[in-house]
C-alpha positions as CSV (number, residue, x, y, z in Angstrom):
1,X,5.5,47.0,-4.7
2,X,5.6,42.9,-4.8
3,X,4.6,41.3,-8.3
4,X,1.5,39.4,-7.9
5,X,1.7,35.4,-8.5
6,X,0.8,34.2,-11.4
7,X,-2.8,32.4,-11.1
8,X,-3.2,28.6,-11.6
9,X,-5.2,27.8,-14.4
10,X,-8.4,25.7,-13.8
11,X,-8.6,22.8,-14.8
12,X,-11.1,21.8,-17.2
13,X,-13.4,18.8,-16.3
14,X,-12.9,16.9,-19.7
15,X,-9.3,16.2,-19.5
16,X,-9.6,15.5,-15.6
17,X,-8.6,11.9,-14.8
18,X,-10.8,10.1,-12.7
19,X,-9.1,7.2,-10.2
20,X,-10.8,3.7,-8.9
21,X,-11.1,4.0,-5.1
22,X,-9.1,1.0,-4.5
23,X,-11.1,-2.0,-2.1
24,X,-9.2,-3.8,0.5
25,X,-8.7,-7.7,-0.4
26,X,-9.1,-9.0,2.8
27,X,-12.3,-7.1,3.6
28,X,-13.4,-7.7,-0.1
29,X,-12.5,-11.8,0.4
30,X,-14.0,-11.6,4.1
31,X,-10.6,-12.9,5.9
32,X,-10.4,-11.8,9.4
33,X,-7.1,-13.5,10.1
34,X,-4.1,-12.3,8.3
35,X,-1.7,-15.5,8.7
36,X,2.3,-14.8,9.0
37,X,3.3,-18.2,7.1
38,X,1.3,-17.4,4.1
39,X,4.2,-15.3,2.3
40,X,2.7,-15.5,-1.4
41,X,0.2,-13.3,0.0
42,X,2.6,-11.3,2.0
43,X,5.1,-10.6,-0.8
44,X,2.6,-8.6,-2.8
45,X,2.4,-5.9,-0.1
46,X,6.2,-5.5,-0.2
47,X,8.2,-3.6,-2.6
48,X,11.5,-5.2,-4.5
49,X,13.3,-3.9,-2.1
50,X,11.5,-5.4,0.5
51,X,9.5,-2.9,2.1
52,X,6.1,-2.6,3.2
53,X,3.9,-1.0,0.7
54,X,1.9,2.2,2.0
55,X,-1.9,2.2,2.7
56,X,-2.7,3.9,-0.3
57,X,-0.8,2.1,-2.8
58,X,-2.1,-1.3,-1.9
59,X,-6.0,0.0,-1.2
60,X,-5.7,-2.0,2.3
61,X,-8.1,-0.7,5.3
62,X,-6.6,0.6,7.9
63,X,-7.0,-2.8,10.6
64,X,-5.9,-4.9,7.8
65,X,-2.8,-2.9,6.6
66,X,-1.3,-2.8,10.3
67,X,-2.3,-6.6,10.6
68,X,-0.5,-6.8,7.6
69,X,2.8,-5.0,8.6
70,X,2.7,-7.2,11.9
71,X,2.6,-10.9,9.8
72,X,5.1,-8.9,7.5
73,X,7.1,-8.5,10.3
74,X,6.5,-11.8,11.9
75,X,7.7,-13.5,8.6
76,X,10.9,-11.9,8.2
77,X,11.8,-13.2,12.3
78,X,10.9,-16.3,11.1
79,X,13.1,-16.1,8.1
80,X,10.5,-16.8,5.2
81,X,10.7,-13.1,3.9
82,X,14.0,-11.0,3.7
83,X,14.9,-7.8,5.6
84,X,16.5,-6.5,2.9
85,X,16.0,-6.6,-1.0
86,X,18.6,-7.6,-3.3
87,X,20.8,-4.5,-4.9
Protein backbone atom coordinates (compact mmCIF):
# COMPACT_ATOMS: atom_id res chain seq x y z
CA UNK A 1 0.00 0.00 0.00
CA UNK A 2 1.16 3.67 -1.24
CA UNK A 3 2.00 6.17 1.83
CA UNK A 4 -0.50 8.91 1.78
CA UNK A 5 0.90 12.70 1.00
CA UNK A 6 1.47 14.62 3.54
CA UNK A 7 -1.40 17.44 3.75
CA UNK A 8 -0.68 21.17 3.26
CA UNK A 9 -1.23 23.12 6.13
CA UNK A 10 -3.81 26.03 5.86
CA UNK A 11 -2.90 29.00 5.93
CA UNK A 12 -3.93 31.24 8.56
CA UNK A 13 -5.62 34.54 7.45
CA UNK A 14 -3.42 36.83 9.86
CA UNK A 15 -0.12 36.21 8.39
CA UNK A 16 -1.62 36.22 4.80
CA UNK A 17 -0.09 39.03 2.63
CA UNK A 18 -2.46 41.03 0.86
CA UNK A 19 -1.08 42.61 -2.77
CA UNK A 20 -2.27 46.10 -4.49
CA UNK A 21 -3.93 45.21 -7.79
CA UNK A 22 -1.68 47.23 -9.84
CA UNK A 23 -3.59 50.12 -12.36
CA UNK A 24 -2.36 50.64 -15.81
CA UNK A 25 -0.70 54.25 -16.32
CA UNK A 26 -1.82 54.90 -19.45
CA UNK A 27 -5.52 54.12 -18.67
CA UNK A 28 -4.91 55.79 -15.22
CA UNK A 29 -3.34 59.09 -17.17
CA UNK A 30 -6.09 58.75 -20.03
CA UNK A 31 -3.40 58.39 -23.06
CA UNK A 32 -4.76 56.70 -25.90
CA UNK A 33 -1.59 56.98 -28.10
CA UNK A 34 1.36 55.18 -26.93
CA UNK A 35 4.28 57.26 -28.92
CA UNK A 36 7.50 55.18 -30.12
CA UNK A 37 9.91 58.39 -29.79
CA UNK A 38 9.03 58.87 -26.19
CA UNK A 39 11.83 56.32 -24.79
CA UNK A 40 11.87 57.76 -21.03
CA UNK A 41 8.57 56.37 -20.89
CA UNK A 42 9.46 53.24 -22.87
CA UNK A 43 12.57 52.30 -20.84
CA UNK A 44 10.59 51.76 -17.65
CA UNK A 45 8.73 48.81 -19.29
CA UNK A 46 12.11 47.16 -20.18
CA UNK A 47 14.31 45.19 -17.97
CA UNK A 48 18.30 45.91 -17.69
CA UNK A 49 18.79 43.69 -19.99
CA UNK A 50 16.50 45.11 -22.27
CA UNK A 51 13.55 43.14 -22.43
CA UNK A 52 10.06 43.80 -22.30
CA UNK A 53 8.58 43.60 -18.96
CA UNK A 54 5.53 41.08 -18.61
CA UNK A 55 1.88 42.24 -18.09
CA UNK A 56 1.83 41.52 -14.66
CA UNK A 57 4.91 43.03 -13.48
CA UNK A 58 4.19 46.41 -14.87
CA UNK A 59 0.16 46.43 -14.04
CA UNK A 60 -0.33 47.45 -17.90
CA UNK A 61 -3.93 46.49 -19.58
CA UNK A 62 -3.90 44.27 -21.96
CA UNK A 63 -4.39 46.98 -25.34
CA UNK A 64 -1.80 49.13 -23.73
CA UNK A 65 0.89 46.46 -22.97
CA UNK A 66 0.84 45.08 -26.64
CA UNK A 67 0.75 48.85 -27.82
CA UNK A 68 3.53 49.02 -25.65
CA UNK A 69 5.68 46.07 -26.99
CA UNK A 70 4.93 47.47 -30.62
CA UNK A 71 6.55 51.38 -29.83
CA UNK A 72 9.09 49.10 -27.86
CA UNK A 73 9.78 47.52 -30.83
CA UNK A 74 9.46 50.50 -33.08
CA UNK A 75 12.13 52.26 -30.95
CA UNK A 76 14.75 49.79 -31.06
CA UNK A 77 14.38 49.85 -35.45
CA UNK A 78 14.86 53.28 -34.99
CA UNK A 79 17.83 52.94 -32.91
CA UNK A 80 16.71 55.01 -29.66
CA UNK A 81 16.47 51.79 -27.45
CA UNK A 82 18.97 48.78 -27.60
CA UNK A 83 18.29 45.20 -28.59
CA UNK A 84 20.41 44.04 -26.19
CA UNK A 85 21.45 45.00 -22.63
CA UNK A 86 24.82 45.55 -21.54
CA UNK A 87 26.66 42.21 -19.80
Amino acid sequence: MAAKAPRRRRENPKNVKKFKKKVCYFCREKIDHIDYKDAAVLRKYMSDRAKIRARRVTGNCTQHQRQVAIAIRNAREMALLPYVGQG
